[in-house]
N, C-alpha and C positions, 0 to 999 in steps of 0.2 A: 410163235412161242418156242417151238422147238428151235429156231437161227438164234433166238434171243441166249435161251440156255445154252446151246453151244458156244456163243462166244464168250458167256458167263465162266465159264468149262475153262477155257482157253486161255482171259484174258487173268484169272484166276490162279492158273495154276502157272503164269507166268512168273505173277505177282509174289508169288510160295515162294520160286527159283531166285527169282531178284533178293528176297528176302534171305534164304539160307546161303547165296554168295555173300551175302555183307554179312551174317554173322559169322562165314569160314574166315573173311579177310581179316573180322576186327580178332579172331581165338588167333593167327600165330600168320605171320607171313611168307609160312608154308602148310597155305590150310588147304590145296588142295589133296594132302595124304592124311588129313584129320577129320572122322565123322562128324556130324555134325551132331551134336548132346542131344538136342531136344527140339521139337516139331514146335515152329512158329504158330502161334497162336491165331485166332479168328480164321477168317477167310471160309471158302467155301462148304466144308465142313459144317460151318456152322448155320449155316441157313434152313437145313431143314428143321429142323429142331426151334429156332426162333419162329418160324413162320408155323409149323405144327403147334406151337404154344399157341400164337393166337389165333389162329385158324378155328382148332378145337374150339377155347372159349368163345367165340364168337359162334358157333356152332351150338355150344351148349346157352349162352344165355340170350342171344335171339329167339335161338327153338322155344322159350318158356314164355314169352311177354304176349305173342299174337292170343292162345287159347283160353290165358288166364284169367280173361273175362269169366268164361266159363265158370272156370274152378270156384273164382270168387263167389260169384252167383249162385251156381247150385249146390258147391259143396259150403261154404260159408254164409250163405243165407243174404247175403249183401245184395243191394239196389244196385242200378245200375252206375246213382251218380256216387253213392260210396265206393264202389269198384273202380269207376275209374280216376277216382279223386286218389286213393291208393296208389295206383301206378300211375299218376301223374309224379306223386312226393316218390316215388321209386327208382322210376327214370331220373328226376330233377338229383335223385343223391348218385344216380353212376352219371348223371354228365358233368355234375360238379366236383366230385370226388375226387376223378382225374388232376382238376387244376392242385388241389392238397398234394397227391401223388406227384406229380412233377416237381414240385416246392421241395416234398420231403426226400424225393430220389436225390436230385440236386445238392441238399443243402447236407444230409444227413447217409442216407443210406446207400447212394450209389444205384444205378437201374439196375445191376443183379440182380441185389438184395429185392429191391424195389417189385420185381418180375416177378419171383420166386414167393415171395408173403404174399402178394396178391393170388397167384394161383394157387396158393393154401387156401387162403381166405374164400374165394372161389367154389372152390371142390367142398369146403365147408356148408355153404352158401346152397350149394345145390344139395348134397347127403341131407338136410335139415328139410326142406323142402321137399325133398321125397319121401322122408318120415313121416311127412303132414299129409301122404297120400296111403300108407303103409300101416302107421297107427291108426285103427278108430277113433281111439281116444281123444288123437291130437285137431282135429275136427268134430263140430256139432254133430251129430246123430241123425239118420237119414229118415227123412218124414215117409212114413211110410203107412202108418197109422190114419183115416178118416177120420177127422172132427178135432183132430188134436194141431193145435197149433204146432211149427216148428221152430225148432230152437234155435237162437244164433250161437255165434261163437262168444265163448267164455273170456275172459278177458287173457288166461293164462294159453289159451287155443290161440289167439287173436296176435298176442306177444309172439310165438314161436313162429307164426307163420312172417310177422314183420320183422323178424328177428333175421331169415332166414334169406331174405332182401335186403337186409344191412348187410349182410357177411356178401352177397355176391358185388353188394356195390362198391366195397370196400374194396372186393379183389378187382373188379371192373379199374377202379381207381390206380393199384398199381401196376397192371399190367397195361392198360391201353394208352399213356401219356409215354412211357419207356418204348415201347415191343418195337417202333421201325428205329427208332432213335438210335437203339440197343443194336438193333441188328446193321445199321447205318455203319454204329464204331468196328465193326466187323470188318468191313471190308473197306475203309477210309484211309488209305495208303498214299497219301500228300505227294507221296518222291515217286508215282506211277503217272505217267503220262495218262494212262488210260484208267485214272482211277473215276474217270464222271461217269465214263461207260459202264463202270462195273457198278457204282453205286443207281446208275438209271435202270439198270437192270435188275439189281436187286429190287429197288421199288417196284416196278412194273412188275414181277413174281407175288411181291408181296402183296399188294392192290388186287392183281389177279387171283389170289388166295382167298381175300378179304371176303370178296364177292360172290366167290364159289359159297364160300363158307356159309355166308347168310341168306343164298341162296338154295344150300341144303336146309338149312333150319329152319326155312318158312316151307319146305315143302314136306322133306323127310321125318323132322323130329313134330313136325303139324300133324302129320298123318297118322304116325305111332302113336299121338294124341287121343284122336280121334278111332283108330280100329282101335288099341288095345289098353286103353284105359289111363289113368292118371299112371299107375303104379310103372306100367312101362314107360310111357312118356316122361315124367319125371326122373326114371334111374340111368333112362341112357345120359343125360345132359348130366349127370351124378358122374357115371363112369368117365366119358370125353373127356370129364374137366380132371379125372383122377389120370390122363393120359395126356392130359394136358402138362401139367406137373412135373410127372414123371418123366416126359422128353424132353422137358427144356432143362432139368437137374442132369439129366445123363451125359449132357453135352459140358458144362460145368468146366473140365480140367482145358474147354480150347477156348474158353469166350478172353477176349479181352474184355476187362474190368477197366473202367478209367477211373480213378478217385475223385471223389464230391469236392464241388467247388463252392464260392458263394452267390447268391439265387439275387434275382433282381428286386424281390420283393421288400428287402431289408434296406435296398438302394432307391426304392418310392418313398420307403417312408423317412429316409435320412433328410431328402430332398424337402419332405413336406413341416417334420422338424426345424429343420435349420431357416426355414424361409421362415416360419412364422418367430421362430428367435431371433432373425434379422429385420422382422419389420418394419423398423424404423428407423435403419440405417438409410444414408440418404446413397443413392445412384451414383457410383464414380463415373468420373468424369472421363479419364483416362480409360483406353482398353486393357489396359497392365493389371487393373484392380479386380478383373476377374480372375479364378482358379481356375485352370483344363491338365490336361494330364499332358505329360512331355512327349513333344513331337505331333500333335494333336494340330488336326486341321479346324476345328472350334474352339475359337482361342476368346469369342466374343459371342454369349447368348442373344438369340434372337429376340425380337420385340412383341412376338406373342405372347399371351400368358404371362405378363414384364413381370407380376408378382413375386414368380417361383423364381427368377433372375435374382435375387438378393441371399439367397441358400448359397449361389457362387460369391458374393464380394469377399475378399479378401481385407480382413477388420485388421490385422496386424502384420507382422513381416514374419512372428514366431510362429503364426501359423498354418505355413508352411515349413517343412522339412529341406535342408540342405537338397535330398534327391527330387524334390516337388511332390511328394506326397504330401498331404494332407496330415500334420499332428494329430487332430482330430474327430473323425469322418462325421460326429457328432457336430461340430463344429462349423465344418467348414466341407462343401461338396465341391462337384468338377461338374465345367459346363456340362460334360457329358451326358452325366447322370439328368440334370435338371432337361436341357433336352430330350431324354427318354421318355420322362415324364409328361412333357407337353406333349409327344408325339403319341402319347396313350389315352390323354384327355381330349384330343384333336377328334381321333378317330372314334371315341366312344356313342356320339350323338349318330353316326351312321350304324354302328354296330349296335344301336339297337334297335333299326329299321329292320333288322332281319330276323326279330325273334317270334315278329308276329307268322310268319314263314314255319316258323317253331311249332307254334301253335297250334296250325292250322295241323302239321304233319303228326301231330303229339294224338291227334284223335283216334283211337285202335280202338276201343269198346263198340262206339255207334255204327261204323262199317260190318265189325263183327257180326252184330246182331243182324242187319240187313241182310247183309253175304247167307248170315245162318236160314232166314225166312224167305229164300227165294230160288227158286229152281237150280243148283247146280253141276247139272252133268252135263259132263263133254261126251261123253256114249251114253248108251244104254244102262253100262252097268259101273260107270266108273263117274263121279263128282269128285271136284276141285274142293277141298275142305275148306272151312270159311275161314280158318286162321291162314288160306294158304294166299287167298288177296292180294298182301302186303309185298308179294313178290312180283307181282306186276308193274310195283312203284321202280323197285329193283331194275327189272328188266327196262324200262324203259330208261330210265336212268343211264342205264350202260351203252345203250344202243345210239341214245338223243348224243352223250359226249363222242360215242365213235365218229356219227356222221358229221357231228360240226367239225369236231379236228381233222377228218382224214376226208371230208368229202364239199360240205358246206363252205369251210373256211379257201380251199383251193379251188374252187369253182369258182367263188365270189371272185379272187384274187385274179384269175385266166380271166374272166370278162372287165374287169376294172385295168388288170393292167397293170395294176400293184398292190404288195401285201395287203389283205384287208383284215381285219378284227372287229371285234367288240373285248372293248376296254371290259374291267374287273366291275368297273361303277356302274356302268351301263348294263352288265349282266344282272348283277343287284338287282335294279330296277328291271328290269324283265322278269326275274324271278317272282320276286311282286305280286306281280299283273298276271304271272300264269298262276301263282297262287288263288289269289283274287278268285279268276275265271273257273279255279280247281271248284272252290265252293259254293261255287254260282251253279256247277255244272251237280255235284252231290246233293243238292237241297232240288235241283230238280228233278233230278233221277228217284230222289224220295217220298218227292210227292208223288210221281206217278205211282210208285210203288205201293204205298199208302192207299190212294185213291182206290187202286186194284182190289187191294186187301181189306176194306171195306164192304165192296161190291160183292167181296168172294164172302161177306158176312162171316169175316174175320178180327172184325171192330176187339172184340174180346177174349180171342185167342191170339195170343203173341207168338206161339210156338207152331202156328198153322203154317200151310207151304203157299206163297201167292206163286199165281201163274203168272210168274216175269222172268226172264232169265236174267242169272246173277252176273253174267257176263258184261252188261252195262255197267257192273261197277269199275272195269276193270278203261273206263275212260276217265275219271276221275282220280284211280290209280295211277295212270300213266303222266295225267297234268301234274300230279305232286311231285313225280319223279323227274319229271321234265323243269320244274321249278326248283327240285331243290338241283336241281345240275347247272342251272344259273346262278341259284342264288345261292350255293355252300361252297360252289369253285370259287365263285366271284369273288364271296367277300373274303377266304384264305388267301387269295393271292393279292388283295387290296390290302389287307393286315401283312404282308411279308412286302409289298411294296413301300410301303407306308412309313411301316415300323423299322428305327433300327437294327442291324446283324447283328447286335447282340443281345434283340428282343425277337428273337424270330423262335423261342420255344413259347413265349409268351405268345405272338400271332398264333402256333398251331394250334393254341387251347382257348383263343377267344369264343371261335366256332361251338366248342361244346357247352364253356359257359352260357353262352345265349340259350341251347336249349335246354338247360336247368332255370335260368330265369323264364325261357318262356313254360316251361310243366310247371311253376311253381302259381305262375300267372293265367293258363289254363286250368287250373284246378280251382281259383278264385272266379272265373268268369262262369263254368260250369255249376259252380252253387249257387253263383248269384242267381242266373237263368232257372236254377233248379227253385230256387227258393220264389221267386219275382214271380212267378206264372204259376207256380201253383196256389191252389184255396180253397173254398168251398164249393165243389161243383165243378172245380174246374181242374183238368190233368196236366202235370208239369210236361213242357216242351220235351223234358229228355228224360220222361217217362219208363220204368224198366217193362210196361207194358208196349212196346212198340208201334203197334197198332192206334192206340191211344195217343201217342205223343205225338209233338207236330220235331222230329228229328231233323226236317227241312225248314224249320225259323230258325233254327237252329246255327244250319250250317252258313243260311242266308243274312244272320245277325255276322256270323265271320266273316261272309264275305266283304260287307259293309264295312266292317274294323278295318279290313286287310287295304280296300279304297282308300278309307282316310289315313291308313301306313302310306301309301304310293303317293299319297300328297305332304306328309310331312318327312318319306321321302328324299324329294324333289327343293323342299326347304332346307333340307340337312347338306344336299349336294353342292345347293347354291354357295349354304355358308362357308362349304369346307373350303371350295377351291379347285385350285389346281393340285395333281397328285404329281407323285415323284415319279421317273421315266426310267427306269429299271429292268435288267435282264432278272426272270424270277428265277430261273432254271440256276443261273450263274450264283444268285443271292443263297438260294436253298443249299447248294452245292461247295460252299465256300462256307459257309457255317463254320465257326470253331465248334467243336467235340461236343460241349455241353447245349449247342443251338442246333443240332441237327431235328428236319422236319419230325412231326410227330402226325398223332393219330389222325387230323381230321382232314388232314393236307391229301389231296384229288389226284390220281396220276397225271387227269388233265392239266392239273398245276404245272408239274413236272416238264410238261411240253408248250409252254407257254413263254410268249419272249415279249422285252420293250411294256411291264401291265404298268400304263400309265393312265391317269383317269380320261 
């Protein structure tokens, strides 16, 4: 890290020099006895400041999702399957949010603007939420009383507290489809030989950031959880995000700002208009009768999807413009556009083999509770808190990408003799199957737990300690982390190979969409299980008495789902094909201004070459 930085340092402040001799030469051509006015914009400077923006947030709204089981539970009186049906719809609005946020940065606001409302909205987000720890009022009243029933939350309690989950997701939305993109336009200097170097570095910082970041928040702002109460736990992630704000305004007078352009999404639905207003024009015969934009190597739409091909025919001569533009974009599209569009319906039927991936990882409540009822200290006087888990998925995550890239992949390659890989599809599909084997392996670690917890004549206390150490959770951890490192690199660099460069802001955000469909789709499966198994006499699988529920049919009913994914899969793979045979590094890096990578995009990406399927 430290050679990385220094050449950051260097290749950086080359860039400055380069820059203020070409604005001496263009002020007078005797500009080397003329100051230069004013300090070139972007560049190094501004990196801390972008990457402290979302460092902090990610600091602050990680650190709040692992415990919040908890809060819901004891301070809101809530089951366990309304707690986490809550942060299912919680999660599903900040991974969805994002794609809104990209649309409106895009098309309206520009990612300054975009950054800056969102980290308002944010720090909002969180102050509101810590009121709900701070007020009595703004919370039920604490049972405390013998014989008296306890109260839930009021409806007006109930609102503020959801209220205060909208405001973070909103800010989640405009700052995490912007924050690399933003910081991308920073140092993207076209006419520098060494501008890929400086932007792979900058990623690599940033990525390195990412992970520090959420790797404090599942252990540090866990822990201030856990010793010192909501009220602390909830105001530091209040203040981070009020320093969040604060640093990335201060920097303000050096960012380059580029102006909003138009979004792709207005260019689906022109496509889907105009096809169904041409549908019954018949197929020219001639390749002249299609519309492409000038100089355009698609001068002739392909034979898939032949429907959306009639949005390009060309119905009269007046409609096109002397310069080949289209008179009316309502009227009449460019292959272009209609090939976009097929190439987003192509890959839809894969991209949603990975949501069930989603799913499985979307589980935080059920871990929680186990992690909370089972032995966990590494000494004598010190345990791992149960909201701190989740960073084990982390860690292995980071560890699993180091060795395949820097150690797996060139090892294979020294005994084979030539570069070896596994394609983007092919990790997909591994992904899968280590998912799969994630729930296969948590339902049985549950049942022994269970079984213990029984014997220990714990049947009816939930909150009892079973003698098991909680550190077996932490294989189960590692397989999800391990899976999603196949299957969330895989499929961002299958969507930037796949999709065209002018759809590659569109790839960075498919990844999150899927996991707002899959928490929206976990939180249906979870009721249904909740509702289907229980009744008279008998306890629901996902019981908030632990003890009682069978949390292991549970995780074994996912496992089973996740199976019949890796076979329909294998069907989606067959249909698609062959993939396109593509440098990603070159693709990411070649972006015009408004496609630069975004949030979900893997450093592993970055170092990734030829992702064909």
């Amino acid at each position: 890290m430290e050679q990385e930085m220094t050449e950051l340092l260097s290749l950086d402040q080359s860039i400055k020099m380069e820059d203020s001799e070409q604005q001496q030469k263009q002020t007078s051509p005797h500009s080397s006895s003329i100051p230069i006015k004013s300090r070139p914009k972007g560049g190094l400077i501004t990196m801390p400041f972008i990457i402290a923006n979302e460092a902090l947030e990610k600091v602050a709204s990680y650190g709040l999702l692992p415990n919040m089981t908890f809060y819901l539970m004891k301070d809101y009186r809530m089951e366990v399957t309304t707690a986490q049906n809550l942060l299912f719809f919680w999660s599903a609005a900040t991974n969805f949010l994002p794609l809104v946020g990209a649309f409106v940065a895009d098309s309206y606001l520009g990612r300054f603007l975009a950054i800056g409302l969102g980290s308002i909205f944010s720090f909002l987000g969180t102050t509101v939420l810590w009121l709900t720890a701070m007020i009595p009022k703004a919370r039920p009243p604490p049972c405390n009383q013998v014989g008296q029933a306890c109260k839930s939350a009021t409806a007006s309690q109930f609102m503020l507290l959801v209220f205060s989950f909208l405001l973070m997701s909103i800010g989640a939305g405009g700052i995490r489809p912007c924050s690399l993109a933003f910081g991308a336009n920073q140092f993207d200097k076209r006419d520098n030989p060494n501008n890929q170097r400086v932007l792979e570095s900058f990623f690599a910082w940033y990525y390195t950031s990412s992970i520090v970041s959420v790797l404090i928040a599942l252990t540090g702002i866990v822990y201030l959880q856990d010793k010192m109460g909501w009220k602390i736990g909830f105001g530091v992630p209040a203040i981070l995000m009020f320093l969040s704000a604060l640093f990335f305004f201060l920097a303000s007078p050096f960012y380059i700002k580029h102006t909003v352009k138009s979004n792709l999404f207005s260019s689906f639905i022109q496509v889907i208009v105009v096809a169904y207003k041409n549908r019954k024009l018949p197929y020219p015969i001639q390749n002249s009768g299609y519309h492409h934009k000038n100089g355009s190597e698609l001068q002739v739409p392909t034979e898939k999807l032949r429907f959306l091909n009639k949005a390009c025919i060309i119905k009269s001569p007046e409609d096109v413009k002397p310069n080949g533009v289209a008179a009316n974009s309502w009227n009449l599209c460019t292959v272009e556009q209609v090939e976009e569009l097929k190439a987003l319906i192509r890959i839809m039927p894969l991209w949603s083999t990975g949501i069930m991936i989603s799913i499985n990882l979307s589980q935080s409540s059920f871990p929680l509770l186990q992690a909370q009822s089972m032995d966990r200290h590494l000494t004598k006087n010190f345990q791992i808190p149960a909201g701190s888990f989740g960073m084990f998925l982390m860690i292995a995550l980071t560890i699993w990408v180091f060795l395949y890239d820097r150690m797996l992949l060139p090892l294979a390659s020294k005994i084979r003799g030539r570069p070896v890989r596994l394609t983007p599809i092919v990790r997909m599909g591994i992904g899968i199957f280590i998912s799969c084997m994630s729930m296969l392996v948590s339902g049985i670690v549950e049942h022994v737990r269970r079984r213990r917890a029984i014997n220990q004549g714990l049947l009816n206390n939930p909150e009892g300690l079973v003698e098991m150490s909680a550190m077996w959770l932490i294989l189960q951890n590692s397989l999800n982390g391990i899976a999603e490192a196949f299957s969330a690199i895989g499929q961002t660099e299958f969507y930037y190979s796949e999709l065209p460069r002018s759809m590659s802001s569109l790839a960075s955000a498919l990844l999150g969409l899927g996991m707002a469909v899959a928490n929206l789709l976990a939180s249906v499966i979870l009721s249904a299980v909740d509702k289907h198994t229980k009744g008279e006499g008998k306890e629901s699988w996902v019981s908030s008495s632990i003890n009682k529920g069978h949390y292991e049919y549970y995780y074994w009913l996912l496992a089973i789902m996740t199976a019949f994914n890796l076979i329909y899969f294998m069907v989606c793979k067959w249909a698609y094909g062959p993939c396109v045979d593509i440098d990603i590094t070159k693709r990411m890096l070649e972006v015009s201004d408004d496609d630069l990578p975004q949030e979900n995009m893997s450093s592993h990406g970055l170092n990734s070459r030829q992702a064909s399927c």
